[in-house]
C-alpha positions as CSV (number, residue, x, y, z in Angstrom):
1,X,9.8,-15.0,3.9
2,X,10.2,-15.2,-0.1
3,X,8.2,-13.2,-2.0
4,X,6.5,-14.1,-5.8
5,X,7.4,-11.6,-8.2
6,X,4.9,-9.9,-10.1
7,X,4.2,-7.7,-13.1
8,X,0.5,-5.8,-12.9
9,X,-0.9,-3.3,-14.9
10,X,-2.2,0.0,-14.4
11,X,-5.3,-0.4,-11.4
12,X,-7.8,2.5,-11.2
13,X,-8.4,2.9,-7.9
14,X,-11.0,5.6,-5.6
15,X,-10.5,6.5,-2.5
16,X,-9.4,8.7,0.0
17,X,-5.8,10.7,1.2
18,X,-3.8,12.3,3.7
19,X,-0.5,13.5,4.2
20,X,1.1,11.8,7.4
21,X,4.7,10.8,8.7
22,X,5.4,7.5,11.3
23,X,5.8,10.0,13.9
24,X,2.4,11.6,13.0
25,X,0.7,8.7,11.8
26,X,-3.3,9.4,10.5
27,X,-4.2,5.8,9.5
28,X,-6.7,5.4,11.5
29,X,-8.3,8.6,11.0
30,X,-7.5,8.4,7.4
31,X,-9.9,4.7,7.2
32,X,-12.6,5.6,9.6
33,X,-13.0,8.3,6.8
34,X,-12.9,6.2,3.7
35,X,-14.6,3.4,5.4
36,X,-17.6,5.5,6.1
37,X,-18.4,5.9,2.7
38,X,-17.0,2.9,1.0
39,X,-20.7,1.7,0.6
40,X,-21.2,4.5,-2.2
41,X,-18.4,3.2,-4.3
42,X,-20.6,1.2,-6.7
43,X,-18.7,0.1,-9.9
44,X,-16.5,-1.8,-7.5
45,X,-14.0,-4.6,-9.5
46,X,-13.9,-6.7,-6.1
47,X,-13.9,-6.3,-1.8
48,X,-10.1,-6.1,-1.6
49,X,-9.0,-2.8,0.3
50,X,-5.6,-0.9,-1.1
51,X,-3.4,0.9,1.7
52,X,-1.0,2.8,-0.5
53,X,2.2,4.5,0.5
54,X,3.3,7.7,-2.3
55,X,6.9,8.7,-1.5
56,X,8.5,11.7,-3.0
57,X,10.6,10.9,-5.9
58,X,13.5,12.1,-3.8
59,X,13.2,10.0,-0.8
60,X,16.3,7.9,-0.1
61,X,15.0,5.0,1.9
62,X,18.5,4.4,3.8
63,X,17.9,8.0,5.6
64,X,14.0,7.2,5.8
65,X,12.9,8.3,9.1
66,X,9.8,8.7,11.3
67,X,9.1,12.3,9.9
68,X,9.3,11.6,6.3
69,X,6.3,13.2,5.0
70,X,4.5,10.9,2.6
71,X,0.9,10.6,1.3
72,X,-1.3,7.6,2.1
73,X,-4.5,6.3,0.4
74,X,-7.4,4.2,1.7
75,X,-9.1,3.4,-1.5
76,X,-10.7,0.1,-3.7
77,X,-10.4,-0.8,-7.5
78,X,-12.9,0.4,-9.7
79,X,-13.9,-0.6,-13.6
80,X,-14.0,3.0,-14.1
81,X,-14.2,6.8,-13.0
82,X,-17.6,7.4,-13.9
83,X,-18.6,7.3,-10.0
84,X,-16.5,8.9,-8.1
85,X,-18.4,9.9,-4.7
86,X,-18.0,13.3,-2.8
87,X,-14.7,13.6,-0.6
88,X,-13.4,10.8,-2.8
89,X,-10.3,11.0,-5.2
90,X,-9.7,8.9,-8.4
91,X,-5.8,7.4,-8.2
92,X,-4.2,5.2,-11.3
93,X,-1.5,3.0,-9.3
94,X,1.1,2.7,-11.8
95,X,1.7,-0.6,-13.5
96,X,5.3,-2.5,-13.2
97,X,6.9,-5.2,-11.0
98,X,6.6,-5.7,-7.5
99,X,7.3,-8.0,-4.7
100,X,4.7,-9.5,-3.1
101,X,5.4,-10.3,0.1
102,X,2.6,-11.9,3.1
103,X,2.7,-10.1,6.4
104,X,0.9,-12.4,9.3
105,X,-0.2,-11.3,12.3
106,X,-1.1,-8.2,14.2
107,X,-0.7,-4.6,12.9
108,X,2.2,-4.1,15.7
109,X,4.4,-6.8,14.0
110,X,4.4,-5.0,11.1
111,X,7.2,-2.5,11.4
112,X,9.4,-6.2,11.6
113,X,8.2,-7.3,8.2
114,X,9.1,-4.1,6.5
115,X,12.6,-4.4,7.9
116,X,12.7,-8.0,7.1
117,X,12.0,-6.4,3.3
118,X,14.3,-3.2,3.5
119,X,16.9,-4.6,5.5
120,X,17.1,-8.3,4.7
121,X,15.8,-9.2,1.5
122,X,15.8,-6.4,-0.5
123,X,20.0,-5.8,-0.6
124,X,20.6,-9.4,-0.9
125,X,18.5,-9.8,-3.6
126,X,19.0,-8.3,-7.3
127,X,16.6,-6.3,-7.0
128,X,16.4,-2.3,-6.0
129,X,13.9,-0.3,-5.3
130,X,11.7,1.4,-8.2
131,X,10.0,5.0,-7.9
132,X,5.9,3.9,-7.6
133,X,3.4,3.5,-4.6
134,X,4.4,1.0,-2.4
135,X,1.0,-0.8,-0.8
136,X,-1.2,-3.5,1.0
137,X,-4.0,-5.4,-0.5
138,X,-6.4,-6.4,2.6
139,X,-8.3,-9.0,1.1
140,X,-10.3,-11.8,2.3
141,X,-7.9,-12.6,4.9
142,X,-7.3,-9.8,6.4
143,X,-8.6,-9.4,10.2
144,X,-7.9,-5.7,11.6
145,X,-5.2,-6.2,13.9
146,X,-5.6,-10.3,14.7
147,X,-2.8,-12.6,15.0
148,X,-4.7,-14.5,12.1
149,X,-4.7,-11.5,10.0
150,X,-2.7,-11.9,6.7
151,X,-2.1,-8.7,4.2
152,X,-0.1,-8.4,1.0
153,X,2.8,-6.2,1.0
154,X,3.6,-5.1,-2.6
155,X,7.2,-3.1,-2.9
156,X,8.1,-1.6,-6.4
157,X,11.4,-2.9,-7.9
158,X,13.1,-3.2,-10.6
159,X,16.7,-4.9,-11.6
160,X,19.7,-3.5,-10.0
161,X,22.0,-2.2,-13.1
């Protein structure tokens, strides 16, 4: 699995948040939510779907464990802020360079893939981690929990110095 490199800018982005851990996870709960009212999101840029990850700034990832407390967003890209709708937040996911990486298959083979990034790829590579949102784009491909699902997984680096 060999990720393309990439370097986006800033995305303005609305959705919705909650603060969670692995052990305590509120996905679900958290997309019902946003998914519920994602029809009154109207200055929409396109139909992708963001999952975001925001760590604290502090978080070591070599001692990250199932109740590290982190916030997690179910939100879409907008053109602007001018529409935000009720129980929605607006969120600017910070521009920079990220590995983009393809995870197939159902949601349960997921916790291999991140491995795969933070225990294979990432120290071999010469790249380290960066301090910005980690996420998923579910695009067009994406099937909720199908073996024919495919989701982008975007991880914040930067070079090691």
């Amino acid at each position: 699995m060999t990720p393309r490199i990439e370097i986006i800018q800033d995305k303005k982005l609305v959705g919705k948040q909650l603060k969670m851990s692995l052990a305590e996870n509120k996905t679900p709960i958290l997309w019902k939510s946003f998914m519920q009212q994602r029809k009154e999101i109207t200055n929409l840029v396109d139909s992708d779907l963001y999952s975001i990850q925001v760590y604290d700034a502090s978080l070591d990832f070599r001692n990250f464990n199932p109740q590290t407390v982190f916030t997690k967003w179910a939100a879409t890209e907008v053109t602007d802020y001018n529409a935000i709708p009720n129980a929605m937040d607006s969120f600017i996911l910070p521009g920079g360079k990220y590995a983009v990486f393809i995870h197939k298959g159902k949601t349960s083979e997921f916790p291999k893939t991140m491995q795969y990034i933070f225990g294979t790829w990432l120290p071999q590579s010469k790249y380290t981690l960066d301090q910005r949102p980690h996420f998923e784009i579910l695009g067009e491909k994406y099937k909720n929990n199908s073996e024919d699902s495919e989701e982008e997984v975007w991880i914040p680096i930067r070079i090691k110095t």
